[in-house]
N, C-alpha and C positions, 0 to 999 in steps of 0.2 A: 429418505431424501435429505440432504445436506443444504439449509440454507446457508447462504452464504451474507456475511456483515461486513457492513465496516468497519475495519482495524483502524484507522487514521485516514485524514484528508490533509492533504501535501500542496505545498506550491511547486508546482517545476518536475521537471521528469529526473532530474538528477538525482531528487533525496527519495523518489519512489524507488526509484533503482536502489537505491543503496538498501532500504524496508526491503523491498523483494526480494534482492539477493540474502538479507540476514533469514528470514523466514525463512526462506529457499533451504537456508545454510542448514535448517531446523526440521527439515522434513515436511515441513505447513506450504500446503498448496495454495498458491495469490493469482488473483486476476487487478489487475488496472482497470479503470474506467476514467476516463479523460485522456489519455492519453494520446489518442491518435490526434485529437483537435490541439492539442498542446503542442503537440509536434510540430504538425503544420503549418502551426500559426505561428510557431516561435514564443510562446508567451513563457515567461519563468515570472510573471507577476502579474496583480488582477485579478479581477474574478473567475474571467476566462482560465486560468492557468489551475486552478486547482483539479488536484488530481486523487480519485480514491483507491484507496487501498482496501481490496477486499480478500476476505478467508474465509472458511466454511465453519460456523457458530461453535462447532465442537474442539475447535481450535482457540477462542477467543479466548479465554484467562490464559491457556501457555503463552501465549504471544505478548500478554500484556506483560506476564514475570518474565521473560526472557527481556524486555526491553524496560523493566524497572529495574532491574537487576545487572541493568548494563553489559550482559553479557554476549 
C-alpha cells in the first residue's frame, strides 16, 4: 500500500499547478486536495484558498531534492 503525504501546502491553484506539473515532469504521481472549493470559490487568498499537494511517501526525499536543487 502506498500512503500518500503531504509534499507542500500552496495558496491558489496556479502555484499547485505549476508543483504538479514539475512532479508530473519527474515521473511522481500527485493528487490536489482543495482544489475543487478553491475553484469555485474563486479564492487565491485565506485560509479557504490553501491547497495540498499530495505524493505517495516513497516519493517524498526525490521531490524535496528535485525542488532544493532547483531543478
Amino acid at each position: 500500500m502506498n500512503e500518500w503525504v503531504v509534499f507542500k501546502e500552496v495558496v491558489g491553484n496556479m502555484e499547485a499547478d505549476i508543483i504538479k506539473g514539475k512532479l508530473e515532469a519527474y515521473d511522481i504521481p500527485v493528487q490536489i486536495a482543495g482544489e475543487a472549493y478553491s475553484r469555485i470559490a474563486g479564492l487565491e487568498h485565506g485560509e479557504m484558498s490553501f491547497v495540498k499537494i499530495l505524493i505517495p511517501r516513497k516519493y517524498l526525499e526525490r521531490a524535496k531534492k528535485i525542488f532544493e536543487e532547483g531543478a
